[in-house]
C-alpha positions in Angstrom: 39.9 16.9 23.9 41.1 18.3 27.2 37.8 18.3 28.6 37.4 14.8 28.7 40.6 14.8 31.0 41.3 13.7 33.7 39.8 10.1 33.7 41.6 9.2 37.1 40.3 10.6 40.4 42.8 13.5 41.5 45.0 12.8 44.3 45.4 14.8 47.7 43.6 17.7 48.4 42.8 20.5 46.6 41.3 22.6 48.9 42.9 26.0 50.4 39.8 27.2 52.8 40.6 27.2 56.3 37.2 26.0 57.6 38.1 22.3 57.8 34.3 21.4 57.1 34.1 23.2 53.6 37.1 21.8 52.8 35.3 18.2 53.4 32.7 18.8 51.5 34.5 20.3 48.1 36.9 17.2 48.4 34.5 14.6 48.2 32.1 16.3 45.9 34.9 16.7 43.1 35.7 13.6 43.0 35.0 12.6 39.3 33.2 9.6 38.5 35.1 6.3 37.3 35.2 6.0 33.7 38.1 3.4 32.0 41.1 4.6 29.9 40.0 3.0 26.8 35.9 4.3 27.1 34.4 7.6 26.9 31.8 8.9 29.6 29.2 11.3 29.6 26.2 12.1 31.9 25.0 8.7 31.1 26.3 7.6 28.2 29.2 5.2 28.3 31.0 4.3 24.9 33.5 1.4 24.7 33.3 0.5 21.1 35.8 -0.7 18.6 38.3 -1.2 21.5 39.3 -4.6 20.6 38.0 -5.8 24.3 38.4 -9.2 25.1 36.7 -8.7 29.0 34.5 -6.1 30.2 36.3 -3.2 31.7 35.8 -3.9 35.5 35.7 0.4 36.9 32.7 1.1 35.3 30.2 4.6 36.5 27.0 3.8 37.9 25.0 6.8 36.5 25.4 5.1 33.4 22.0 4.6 31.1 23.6 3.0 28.0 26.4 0.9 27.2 28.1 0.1 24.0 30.3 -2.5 23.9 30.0 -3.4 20.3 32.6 -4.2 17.7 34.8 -6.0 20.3 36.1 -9.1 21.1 34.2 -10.2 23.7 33.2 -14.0 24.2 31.7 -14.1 27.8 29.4 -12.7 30.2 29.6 -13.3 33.0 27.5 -13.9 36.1 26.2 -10.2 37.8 28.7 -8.2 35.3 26.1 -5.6 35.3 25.7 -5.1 39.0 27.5 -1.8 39.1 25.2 -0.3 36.8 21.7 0.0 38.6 20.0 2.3 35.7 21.3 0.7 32.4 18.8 0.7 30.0 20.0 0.1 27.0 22.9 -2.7 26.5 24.8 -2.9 23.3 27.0 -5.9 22.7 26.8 -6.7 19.2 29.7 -7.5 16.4 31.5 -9.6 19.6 32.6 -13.5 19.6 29.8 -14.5 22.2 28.7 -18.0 22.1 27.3 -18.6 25.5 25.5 -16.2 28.6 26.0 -17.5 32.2 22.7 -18.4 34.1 22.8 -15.0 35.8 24.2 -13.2 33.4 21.6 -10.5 33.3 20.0 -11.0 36.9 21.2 -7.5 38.1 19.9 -5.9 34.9 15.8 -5.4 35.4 15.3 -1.9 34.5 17.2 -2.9 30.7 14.6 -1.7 28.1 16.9 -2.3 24.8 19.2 -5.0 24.3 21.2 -5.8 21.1 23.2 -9.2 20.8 23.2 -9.2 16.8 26.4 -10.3 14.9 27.6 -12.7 17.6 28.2 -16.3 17.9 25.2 -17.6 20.0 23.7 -20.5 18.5 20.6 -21.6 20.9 18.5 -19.5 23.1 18.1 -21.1 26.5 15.4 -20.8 28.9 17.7 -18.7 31.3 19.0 -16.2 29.1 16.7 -13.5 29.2 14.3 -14.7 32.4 15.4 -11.6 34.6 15.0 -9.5 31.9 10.9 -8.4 32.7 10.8 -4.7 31.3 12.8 -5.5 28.0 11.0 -4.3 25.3 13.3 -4.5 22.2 15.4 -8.0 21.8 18.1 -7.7 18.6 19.3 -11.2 17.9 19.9 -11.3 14.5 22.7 -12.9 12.2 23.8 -15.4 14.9 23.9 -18.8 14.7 21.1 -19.7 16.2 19.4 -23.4 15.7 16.1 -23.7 18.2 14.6 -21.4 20.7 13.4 -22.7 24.0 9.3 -22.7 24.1 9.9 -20.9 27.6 12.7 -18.3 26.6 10.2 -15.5 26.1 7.8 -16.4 28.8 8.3 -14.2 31.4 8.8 -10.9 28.7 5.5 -9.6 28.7 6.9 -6.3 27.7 8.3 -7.1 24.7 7.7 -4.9 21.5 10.3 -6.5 18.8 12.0 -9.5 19.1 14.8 -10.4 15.4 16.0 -13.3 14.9 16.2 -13.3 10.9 19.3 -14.7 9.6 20.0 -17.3 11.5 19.8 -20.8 11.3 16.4 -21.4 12.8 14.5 -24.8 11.8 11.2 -24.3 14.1 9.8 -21.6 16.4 7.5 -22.1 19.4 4.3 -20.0 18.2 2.7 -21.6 20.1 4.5 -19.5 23.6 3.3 -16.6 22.1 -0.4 -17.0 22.0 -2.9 -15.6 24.7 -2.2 -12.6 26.1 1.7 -13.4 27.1 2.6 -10.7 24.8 0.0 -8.3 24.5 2.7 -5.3 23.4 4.6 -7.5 21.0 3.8 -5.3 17.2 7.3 -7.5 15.6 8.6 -10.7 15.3 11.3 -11.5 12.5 11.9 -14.6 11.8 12.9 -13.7 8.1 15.7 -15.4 6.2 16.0 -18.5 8.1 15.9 -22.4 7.2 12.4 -23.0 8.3 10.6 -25.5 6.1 7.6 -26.1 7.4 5.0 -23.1 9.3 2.7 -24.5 11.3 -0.1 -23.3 10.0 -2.6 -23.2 12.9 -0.2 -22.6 15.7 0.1 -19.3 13.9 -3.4 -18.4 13.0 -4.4 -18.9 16.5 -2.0 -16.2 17.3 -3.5 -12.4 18.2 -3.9 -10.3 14.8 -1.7 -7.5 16.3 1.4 -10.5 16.4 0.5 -11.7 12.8 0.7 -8.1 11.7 4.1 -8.0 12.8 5.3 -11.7 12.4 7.7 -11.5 9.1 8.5 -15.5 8.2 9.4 -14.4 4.2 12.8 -15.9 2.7 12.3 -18.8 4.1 12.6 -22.1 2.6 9.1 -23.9 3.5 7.5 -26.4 1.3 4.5 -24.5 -1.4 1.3 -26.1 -0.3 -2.9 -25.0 -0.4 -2.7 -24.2 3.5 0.3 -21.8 3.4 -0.8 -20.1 0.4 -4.3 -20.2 1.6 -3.3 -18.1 5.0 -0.6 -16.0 3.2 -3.4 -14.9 0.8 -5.7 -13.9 3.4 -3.3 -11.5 5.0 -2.6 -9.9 1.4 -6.0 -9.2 1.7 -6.5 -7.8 5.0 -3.2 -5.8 4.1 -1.1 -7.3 7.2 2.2 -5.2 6.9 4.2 -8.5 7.3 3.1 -9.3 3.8 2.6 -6.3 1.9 5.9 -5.2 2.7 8.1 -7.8 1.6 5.1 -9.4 -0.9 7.9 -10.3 -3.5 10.2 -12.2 -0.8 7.5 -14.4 0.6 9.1 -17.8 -1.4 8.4 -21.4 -0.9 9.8 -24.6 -2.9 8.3 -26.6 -5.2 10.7 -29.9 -4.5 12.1 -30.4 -1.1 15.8 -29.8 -1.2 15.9 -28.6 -4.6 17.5 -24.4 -4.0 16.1 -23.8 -7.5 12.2 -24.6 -7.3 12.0 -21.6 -5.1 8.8 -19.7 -6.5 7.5 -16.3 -5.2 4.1 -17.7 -4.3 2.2 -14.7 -3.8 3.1 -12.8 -6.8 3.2 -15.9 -9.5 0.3 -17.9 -8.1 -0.2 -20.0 -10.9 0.7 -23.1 -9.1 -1.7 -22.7 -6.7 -5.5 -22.3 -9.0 -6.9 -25.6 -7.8 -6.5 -23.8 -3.9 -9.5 -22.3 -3.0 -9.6 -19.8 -0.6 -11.8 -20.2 3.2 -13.9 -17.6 4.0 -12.2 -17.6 7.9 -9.2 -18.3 9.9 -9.8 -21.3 12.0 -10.9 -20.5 15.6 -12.6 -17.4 13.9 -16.2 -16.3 13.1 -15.9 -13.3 10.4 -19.2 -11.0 9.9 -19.9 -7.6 8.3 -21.2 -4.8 9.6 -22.2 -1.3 7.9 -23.0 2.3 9.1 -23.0 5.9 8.0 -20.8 8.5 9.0 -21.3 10.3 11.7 -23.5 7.4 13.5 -23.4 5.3 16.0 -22.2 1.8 15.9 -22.3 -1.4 18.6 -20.9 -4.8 18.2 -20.9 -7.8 20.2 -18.2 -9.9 21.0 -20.3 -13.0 20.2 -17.6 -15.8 21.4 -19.4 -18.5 22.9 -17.6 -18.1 26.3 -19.1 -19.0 29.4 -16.4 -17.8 31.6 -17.7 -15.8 34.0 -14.2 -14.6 34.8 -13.5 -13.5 31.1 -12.4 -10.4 30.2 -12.4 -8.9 26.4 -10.2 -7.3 24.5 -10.2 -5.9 20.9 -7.7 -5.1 18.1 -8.6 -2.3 15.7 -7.7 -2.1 12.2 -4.7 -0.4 13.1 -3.7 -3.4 15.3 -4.5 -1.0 18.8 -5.3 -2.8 21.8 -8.5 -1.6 23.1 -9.5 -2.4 26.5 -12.4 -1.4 29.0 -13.2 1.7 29.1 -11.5 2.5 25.3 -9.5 4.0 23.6 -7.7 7.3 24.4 -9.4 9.3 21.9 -13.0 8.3 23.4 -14.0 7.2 19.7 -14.3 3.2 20.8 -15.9 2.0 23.9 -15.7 -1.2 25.2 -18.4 -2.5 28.0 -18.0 -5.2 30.1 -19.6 -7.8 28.5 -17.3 -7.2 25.1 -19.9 -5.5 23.7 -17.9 -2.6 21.2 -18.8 1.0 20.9 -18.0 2.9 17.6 -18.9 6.6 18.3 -19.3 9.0 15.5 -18.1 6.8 12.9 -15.7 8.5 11.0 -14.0 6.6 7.5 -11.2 5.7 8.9 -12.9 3.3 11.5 -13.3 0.9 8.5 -12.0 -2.3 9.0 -11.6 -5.4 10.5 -12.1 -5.5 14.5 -10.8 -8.8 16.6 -12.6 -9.5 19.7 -10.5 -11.8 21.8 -12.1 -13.5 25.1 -9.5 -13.8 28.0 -9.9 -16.6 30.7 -8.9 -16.2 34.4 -5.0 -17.1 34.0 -4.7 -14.5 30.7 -5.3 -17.5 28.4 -7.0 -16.7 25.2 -10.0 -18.4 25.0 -12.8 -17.6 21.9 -12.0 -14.7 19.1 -14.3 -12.8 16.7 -13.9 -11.2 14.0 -16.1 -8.5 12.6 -15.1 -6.6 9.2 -16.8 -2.4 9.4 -17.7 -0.3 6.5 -18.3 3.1 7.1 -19.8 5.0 4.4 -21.5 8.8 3.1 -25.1 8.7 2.9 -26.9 8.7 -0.4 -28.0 11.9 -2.1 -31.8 12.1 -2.9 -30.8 12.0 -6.6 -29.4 8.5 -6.2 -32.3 6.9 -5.4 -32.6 6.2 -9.0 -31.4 2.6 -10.1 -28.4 3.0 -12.1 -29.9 0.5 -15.2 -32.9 2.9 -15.9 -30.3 5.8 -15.5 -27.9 3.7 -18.6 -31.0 3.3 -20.7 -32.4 7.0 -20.6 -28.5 7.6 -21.2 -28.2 5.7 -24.4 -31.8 7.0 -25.9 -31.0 10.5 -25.5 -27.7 9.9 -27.2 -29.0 8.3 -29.9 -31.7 10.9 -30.7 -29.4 13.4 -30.5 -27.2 11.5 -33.0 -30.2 11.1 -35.6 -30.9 15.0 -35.1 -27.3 15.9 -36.0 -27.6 13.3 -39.1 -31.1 14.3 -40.6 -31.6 17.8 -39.3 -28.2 19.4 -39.6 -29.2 23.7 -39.8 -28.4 25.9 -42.6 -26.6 29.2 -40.9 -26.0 30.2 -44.8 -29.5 32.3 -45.2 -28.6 33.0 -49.3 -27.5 29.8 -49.6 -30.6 28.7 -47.9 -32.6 30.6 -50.6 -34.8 28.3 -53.0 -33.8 28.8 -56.5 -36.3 30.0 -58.7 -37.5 27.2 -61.4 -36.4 28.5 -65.2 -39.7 29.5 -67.0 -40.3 26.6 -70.0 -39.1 28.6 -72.9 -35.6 29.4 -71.3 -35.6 25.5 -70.3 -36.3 24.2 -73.6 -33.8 27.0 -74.7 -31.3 25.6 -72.7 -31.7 21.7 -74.3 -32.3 23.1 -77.4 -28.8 24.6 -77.1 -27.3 21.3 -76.3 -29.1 19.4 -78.3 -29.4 20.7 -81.8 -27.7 22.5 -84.1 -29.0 26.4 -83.8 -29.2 28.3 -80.6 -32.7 29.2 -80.3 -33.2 32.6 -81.0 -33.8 35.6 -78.8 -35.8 38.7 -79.4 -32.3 40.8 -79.5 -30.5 38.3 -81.2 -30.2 38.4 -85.1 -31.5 35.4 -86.5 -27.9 34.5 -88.4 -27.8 31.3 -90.9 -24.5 30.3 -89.2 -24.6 27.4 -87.7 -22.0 27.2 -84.5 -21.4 24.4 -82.1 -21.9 25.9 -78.2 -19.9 23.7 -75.5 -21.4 24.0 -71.9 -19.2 23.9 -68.7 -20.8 22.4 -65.9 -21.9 25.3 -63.1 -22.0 24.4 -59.9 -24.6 25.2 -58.3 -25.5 24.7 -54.0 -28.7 23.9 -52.8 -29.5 22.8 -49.4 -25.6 22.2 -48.4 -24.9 19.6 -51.9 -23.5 20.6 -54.3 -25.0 19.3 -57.9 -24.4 20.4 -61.7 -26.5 22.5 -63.7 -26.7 23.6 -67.3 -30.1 26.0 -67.3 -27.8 29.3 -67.5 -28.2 31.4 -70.5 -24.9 31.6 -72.0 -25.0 35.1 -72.6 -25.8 35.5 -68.6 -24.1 38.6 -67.7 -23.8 37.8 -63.9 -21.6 34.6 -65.1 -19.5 35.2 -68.4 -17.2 32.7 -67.4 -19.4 29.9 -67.1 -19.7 29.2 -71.2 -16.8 28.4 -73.5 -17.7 29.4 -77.1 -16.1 28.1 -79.9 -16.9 29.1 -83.7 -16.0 27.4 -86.6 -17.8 29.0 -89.7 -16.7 26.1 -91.4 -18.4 24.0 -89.3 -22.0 22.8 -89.7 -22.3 19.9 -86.9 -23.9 19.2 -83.8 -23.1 16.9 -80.6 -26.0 14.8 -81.3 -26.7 15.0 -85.2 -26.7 11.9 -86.8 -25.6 13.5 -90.1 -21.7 13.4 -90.8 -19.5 16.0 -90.0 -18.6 17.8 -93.2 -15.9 21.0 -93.3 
């Protein structure tokens, strides 16, 4: 765009006033910053990306705050390169051919917050590459080539935040620079997807909870044994992020130098049921301790120091760095003699809380470990034990369940109605009609010399819900003509149960 234009500083002057002094002043005030042909400048933003650069443009503006030199072809820095650019801040040099840094590559560069070396060629990281480098805070180093890391190359960092190294080619790491309080900001360390096979197991528990948190070793090839899976376990359990975000890449090999023994150890764990678990990380003391919410909590830091120069420091369950006086929020106190403050305990205080000692020189000396559960107060009602409460449960339930069985309710009321017993004439009249061969006789009935055979259909009759057949109907019942079936044969002189012969 034209806007951008010109890059060059304009030549003569350009000034028409007559007063030779304002003329001065507009000349060298308009005088454009210097920006190279093949980057683009802004206020403070200087872009020289995908340039194919083999050397780092020389003319470069010193109100500069970022620099991107990525996707380049850059293979050297050298010695005070950055010296033109007092506030650079963040440094971008990644996707470039760089396989060395001069000693004083970044001496000029102390202000640099953010600085990104990934996809290059670098394949060791020497105790003067980063020295000079004291307020760097984010360190990308990933997908180099990158064998061992000096045990000093980080000591002088004490602002650093995140440091990647995954993918590389890394065989150890020096945990053991990054214990105390060297690093008290640093929340990520990625050494993911590199060839270590073997973690030192107590170099790296003896690191501050806030680093382990952070400290990402999956996808590596390290040997299975009961110590790693032991210390893996345990931060599953605490719910470190390093773990329970990648909990399906943390792999370790069953035979050395055998690709395909690789087992996910923490989600197939079979291998490991004769490992039994420790109750503590070593150099630790784990206790519990309980309130209600809304109360007031203190714990002491009970490390076993006698420095009298000690100061203490603890790590909340969301890995915060608490420090006398406290916390920002004034929920979390902490006195002089470690002693830790939880005010109005609220649920999300739960947790574990480290305690870490700190000697005279900033060396960690003693930590403690103390796991809080905050929790609602009980209801009056609750008081009751909860087996007593199960038994009345079941009892009730099972009278209720004989009730419903053996004293069901009638909501019928005529059905309900007891049935009125046949007097004993009409009851032997009904048997008589079954069993012999003349209906009895009735005042209104002709006495006839007939003889007929009367076949009864079963009447169903309800009493008290069942139902049950009955035959003690009159068959000339008016109410019920359709309960008998008569059938008359004048030629027919036979009963049911007559022993005589049926004769026609």
């Amino acid at each position: 765009p034209t806007w951008l234009l010109p890059r060059q500083p304009l030549q003569g002057s350009f000034c028409m006033d007559p007063l030779a002094d304002r003329c001065n002043f507009l000349n060298t005030s308009a005088i454009p910053h210097r920006c190279p042909l093949v980057c683009i400048c802004t206020s403070d933003l200087l872009s020289c990306a995908k340039q194919g650069l083999q050397q780092v443009p020389v003319a470069l503006p010193p109100t500069a705050t970022t620099l991107d030199l990525s996707h380049n072809a850059l293979f050297q820095l050298h010695n005070h390169w950055l010296a033109a650019l007092p506030r650079l801040q963040a440094l971008r040099i990644s996707h470039n051919r760089i396989m060395d840094l001069s000693p004083q590559a970044f001496h000029n560069a102390t202000d640099l917050r953010h600085l990104d070396m990934s996809s290059n060629y670098l394949h060791a990281i020497e105790k003067h590459y980063f020295e000079a480098l004291v307020h760097l805070e984010e360190l990308l180093l990933y997908n180099n080539w990158i064998v061992q890391v000096d045990e000093q190359a980080f000591l002088r960092l004490s602002s650093l935040q995140k440091v990647y190294l995954s993918w590389n080619n890394l065989t150890r790491f020096p945990f053991s620079s990054m214990q105390g309080l060297s690093h008290p900001n640093l929340t990520t360390l990625d050494l993911s997807t590199n060839n270590l096979n073997r973690i030192p197991i107590e170099e790296v528990t003896a690191l501050p909870v806030y680093i382990r948190n952070g400290l990402y070793l999956h996808n590596n090839p390290v040997r299975c044994d009961c110590s790693l899976y032991q210390m893996f376990k345990q931060w599953q359990q605490r719910h470190l992020s390093s773990v329970q975000d990648f909990l399906e890449e943390h792999t370790c090999m069953v035979f050395d130098n055998t690709a395909r023994s690789l087992v996910r150890f923490l989600k197939y764990n079979k291998i490991f049921e004769n490992c039994s678990l420790s109750q503590g990380s070593p150099g630790t003391s784990d206790v519990h301790a309980t309130v209600l919410v809304g109360e007031t909590l203190l714990i002491n830091c009970n490390t076993s120091t006698h420095d009298t120069f000690a100061t203490y420091m603890w790590i909340s369950p969301r890995h915060e760095p608490i420090m006398h006086p406290g916390n920002s929020n004034r929920t979390l106190k902490v006195y002089h003699n470690g002693s830790l403050k939880i005010i109005a305990a609220k649920p999300w205080h739960s947790g574990v809380y480290v305690c870490m000692a700190i000697g005279k020189h900033h060396q960690l000396n003693k930590t403690h470990e103390v796991n809080v559960t905050i929790h609602y107060p009980m209801l009056d009602g609750e008081s009751f034990s909860t087996g007593l409460t199960t038994l009345l449960g079941c009892i009730v339930s099972l009278v209720l369940v004989l009730m419903y069985l053996y004293l069901t309710p009638c909501h019928c009321f005529q059905c309900c109605k007891k049935v009125a017993a046949p007097s004993p004439p009409q009851e032997c009249s009904a048997q008589s009609s079954i069993l012999s061969t003349t209906p009895p006789a009735r005042p209104s009935r002709k006495i006839s010399t007939s003889k007929h055979v009367v076949f009864l259909e079963p009447i169903k009759e309800v009493h008290n819900g069942k139902i049950r057949l009955a035959a003690n109907k009159d068959v000339t019942d008016t109410k019920n003509p359709k309960l008998l079936q008569l059938k008359l044969d004048s030629e027919s002189v036979s009963s049911i149960f007559s022993d005589t012969p049926i004769t026609s």
